[in-house]
C-alpha positions in Angstrom: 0.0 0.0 0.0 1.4 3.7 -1.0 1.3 5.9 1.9 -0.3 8.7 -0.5 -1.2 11.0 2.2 2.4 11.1 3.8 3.5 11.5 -0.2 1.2 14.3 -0.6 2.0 16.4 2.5 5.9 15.8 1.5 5.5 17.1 -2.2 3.2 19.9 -1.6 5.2 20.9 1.4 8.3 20.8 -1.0 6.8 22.9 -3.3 5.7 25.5 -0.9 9.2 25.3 0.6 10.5 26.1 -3.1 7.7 28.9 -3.6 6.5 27.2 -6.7 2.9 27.2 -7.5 1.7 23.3 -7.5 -0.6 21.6 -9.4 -4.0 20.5 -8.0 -4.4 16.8 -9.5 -1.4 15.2 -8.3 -0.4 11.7 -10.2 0.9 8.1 -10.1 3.4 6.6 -13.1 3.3 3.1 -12.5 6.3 1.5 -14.4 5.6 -2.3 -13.8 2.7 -4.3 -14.4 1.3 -5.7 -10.8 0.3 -8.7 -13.0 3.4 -9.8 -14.0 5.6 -8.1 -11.1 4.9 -9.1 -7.8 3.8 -6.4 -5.4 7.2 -5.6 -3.4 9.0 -4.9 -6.8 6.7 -3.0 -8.3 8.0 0.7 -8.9 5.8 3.9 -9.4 6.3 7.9 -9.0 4.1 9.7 -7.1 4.2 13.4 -8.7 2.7 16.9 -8.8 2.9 19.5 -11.2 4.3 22.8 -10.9 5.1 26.0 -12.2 8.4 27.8 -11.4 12.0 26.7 -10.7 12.9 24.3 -7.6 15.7 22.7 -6.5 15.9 18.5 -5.9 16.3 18.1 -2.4 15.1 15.5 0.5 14.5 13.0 -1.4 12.4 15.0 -3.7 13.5 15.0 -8.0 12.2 17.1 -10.4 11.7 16.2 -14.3 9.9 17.7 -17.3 7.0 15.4 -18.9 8.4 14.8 -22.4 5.2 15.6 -25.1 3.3 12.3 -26.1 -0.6 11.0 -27.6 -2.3 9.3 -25.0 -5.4 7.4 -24.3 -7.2 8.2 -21.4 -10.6 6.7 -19.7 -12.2 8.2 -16.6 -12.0 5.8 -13.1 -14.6 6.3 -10.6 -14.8 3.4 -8.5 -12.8 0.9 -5.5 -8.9 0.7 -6.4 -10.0 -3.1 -6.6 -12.0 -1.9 -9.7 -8.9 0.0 -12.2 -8.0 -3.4 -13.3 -11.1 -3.4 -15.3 -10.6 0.4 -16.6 -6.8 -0.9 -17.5 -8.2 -3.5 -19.6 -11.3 -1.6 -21.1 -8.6 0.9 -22.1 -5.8 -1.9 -23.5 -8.5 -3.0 -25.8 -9.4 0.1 -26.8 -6.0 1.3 -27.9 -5.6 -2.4 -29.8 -8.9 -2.3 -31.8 -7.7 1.6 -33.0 -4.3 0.6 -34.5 -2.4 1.6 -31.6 0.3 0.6 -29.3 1.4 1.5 -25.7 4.8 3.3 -25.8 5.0 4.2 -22.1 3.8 3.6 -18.5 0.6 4.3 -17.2 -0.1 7.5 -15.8 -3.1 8.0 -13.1 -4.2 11.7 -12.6 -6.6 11.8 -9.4 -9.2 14.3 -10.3 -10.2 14.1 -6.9 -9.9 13.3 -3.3 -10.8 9.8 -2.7 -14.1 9.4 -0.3 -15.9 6.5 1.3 -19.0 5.5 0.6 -20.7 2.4 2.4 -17.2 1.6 3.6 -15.4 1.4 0.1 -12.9 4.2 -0.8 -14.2 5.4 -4.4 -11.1 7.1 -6.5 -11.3 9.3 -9.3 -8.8 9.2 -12.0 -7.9 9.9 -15.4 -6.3 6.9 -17.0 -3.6 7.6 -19.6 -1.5 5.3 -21.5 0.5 6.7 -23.7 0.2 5.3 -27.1 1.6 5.1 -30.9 0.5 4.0 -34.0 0.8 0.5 -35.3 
């Protein structure tokens, strides 16, 4: 489990630190399939955006987002659920003469909430793609 709050408060606290003016949809990059990789050597970056200069410190790297195509869907559901907004996506990009180029990207449009005991999440899906 990603401690995303303790992420969060760290990033945001960096950027203030920095006096750069953040982002407000913060994001995942997940770089290994949790299908194929198991769970404790899966890597991901947890990221905001943000406009002005700032220095890498604590821990904390900065990089510029090379331009790309992407596909994206819209998540609204249980974590439990994005394996079926993955795969609705995948076949998506296959059936339009596409291929995936890159890692997923989530962008949380929201703060998660819980309704009826289940934490819903809201994210835009992106996979960057190429043509065939």
């Amino acid at each position: 489990m990603v401690p995303w709050e303790d992420y969060m408060k760290r990033l945001y606290g960096w950027a203030k630190e920095q006096k750069v003016m953040p982002g407000f949809y913060p994001m995942a990059i997940y770089h290994d399939d949790p299908g194929k990789t198991p769970p404790e050597k899966c890597r991901s970056d947890i990221a905001i955006t943000f406009k002005g200069r700032a220095k890498e410190q604590a821990g904390v790297k900065t990089r510029k987002m090379p331009a790309m195509k992407v596909a994206t869907v819209s998540h609204k559901g249980p974590g439990s659920e994005f394996k079926n907004t993955y795969a609705k996506l995948a076949d998506w990009i296959e059936k339009s003469g596409y291929k995936i180029s890159a890692p997923p990207i989530e962008v949380y449009s929201k703060k998660p909430e819980v309704v009826g005991g289940v934490t819903i999440l809201y994210a835009k899906v992106m996979m960057p793609v190429k043509k065939k």
